[in-house]
C-alpha positions in Angstrom: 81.0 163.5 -6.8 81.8 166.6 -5.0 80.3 170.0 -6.7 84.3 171.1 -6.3 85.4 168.0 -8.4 83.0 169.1 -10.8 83.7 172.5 -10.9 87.4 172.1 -10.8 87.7 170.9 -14.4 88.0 174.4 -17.1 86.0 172.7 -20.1 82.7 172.0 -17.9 83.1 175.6 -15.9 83.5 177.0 -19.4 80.6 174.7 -20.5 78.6 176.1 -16.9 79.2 179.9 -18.0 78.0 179.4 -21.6 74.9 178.0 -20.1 74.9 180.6 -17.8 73.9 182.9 -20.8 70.6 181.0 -21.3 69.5 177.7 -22.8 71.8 176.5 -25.7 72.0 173.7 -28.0 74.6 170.5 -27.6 76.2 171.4 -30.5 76.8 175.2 -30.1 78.2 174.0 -26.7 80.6 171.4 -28.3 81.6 173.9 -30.8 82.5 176.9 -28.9 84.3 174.1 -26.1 86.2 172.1 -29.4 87.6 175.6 -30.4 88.7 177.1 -27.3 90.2 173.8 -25.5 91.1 171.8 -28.9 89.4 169.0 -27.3 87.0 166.1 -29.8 83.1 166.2 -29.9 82.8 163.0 -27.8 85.2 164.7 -25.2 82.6 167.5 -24.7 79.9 164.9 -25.1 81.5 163.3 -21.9 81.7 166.4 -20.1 78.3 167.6 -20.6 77.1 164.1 -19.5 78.9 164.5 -16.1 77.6 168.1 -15.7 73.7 166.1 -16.5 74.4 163.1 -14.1 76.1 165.0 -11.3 72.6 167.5 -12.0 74.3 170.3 -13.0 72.7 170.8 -16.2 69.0 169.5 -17.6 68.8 168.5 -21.1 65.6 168.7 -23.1 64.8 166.7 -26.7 64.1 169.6 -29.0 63.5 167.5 -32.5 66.6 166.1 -33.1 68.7 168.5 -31.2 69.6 168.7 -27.6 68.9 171.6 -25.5 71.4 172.4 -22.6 70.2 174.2 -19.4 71.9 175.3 -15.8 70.5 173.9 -13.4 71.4 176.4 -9.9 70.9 174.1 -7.1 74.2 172.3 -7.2 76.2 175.8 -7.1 74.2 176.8 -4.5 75.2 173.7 -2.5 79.0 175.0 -4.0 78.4 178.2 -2.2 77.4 177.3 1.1 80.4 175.3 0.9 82.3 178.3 0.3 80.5 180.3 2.8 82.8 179.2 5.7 85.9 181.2 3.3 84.3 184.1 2.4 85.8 186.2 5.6 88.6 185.8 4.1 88.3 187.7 0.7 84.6 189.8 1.9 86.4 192.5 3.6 88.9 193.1 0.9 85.7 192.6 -1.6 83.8 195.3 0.3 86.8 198.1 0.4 87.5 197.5 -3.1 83.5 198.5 -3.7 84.3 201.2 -1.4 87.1 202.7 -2.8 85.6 202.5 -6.7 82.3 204.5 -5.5 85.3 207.1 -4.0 86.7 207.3 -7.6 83.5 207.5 -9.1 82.4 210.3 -6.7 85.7 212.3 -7.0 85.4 212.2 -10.7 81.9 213.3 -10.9 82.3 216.1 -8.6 85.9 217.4 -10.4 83.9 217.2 -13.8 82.6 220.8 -14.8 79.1 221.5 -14.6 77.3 223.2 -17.6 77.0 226.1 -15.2 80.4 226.2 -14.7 81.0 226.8 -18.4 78.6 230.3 -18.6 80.0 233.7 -18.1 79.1 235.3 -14.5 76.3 237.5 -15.1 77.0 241.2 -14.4 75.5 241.6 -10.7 76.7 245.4 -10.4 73.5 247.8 -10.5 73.0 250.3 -13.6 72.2 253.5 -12.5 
């Protein structure tokens, strides 16, 4: 199966960004999945056995409970896919950054200064 055919179903990209968090058990997984896309525990059951099988995620025994885990190198193999389109949406990407350190700057610099806030000091001599 395709790493896009994978990644093209919500529940297991939702299931991918939870585990993209860090480690977490089968049930958390199925529980968070079951509330957000209504969906039965053996329907996440299914979908985290795709996302094992097609190597997406690594399970571990952990007593009785499953632990979940991303596993990178099949979105890497996504992303080189995608390398081909990024010329499309990089330039737009890269003004956008551009443009948001412009704000950032233009704010910063029209922010008063604690300086800015003293009185001017008298520089006239006293005779």
């Amino acid at each position: 199966m395709h790493a896009l055919d994978i990644l093209g179903d919500p529940v297991r990209r939702r299931i991918l960004e939870l585990l993209a968090e860090g480690e977490a058990q089968a049930g958390e997984l199925g529980r968070v999945v079951q509330a957000e896309f209504g969906i039965s525990q053996p329907a996440v059951s299914q979908h985290l056995r795709v996302l094992r099988e097609s190597g997406f995620a690594t399970v571990r025994p952990e007593g009785t409970r499953r632990m979940y885990a991303i596993d990178p190198t099949p979105l890497a193999e996504a992303d080189a896919w995608f390398e081909s389109f990024r010329r499309f949406w990089q330039p737009r990407l890269d003004a956008l950054g551009t443009e948001l350190a412009r704000g950032r700057r233009a704010r910063r610099l029209a922010e008063p200064r604690e300086s800015d806030n003293t009185e001017p000091e008298d520089t006239e001599e006293k005779e």
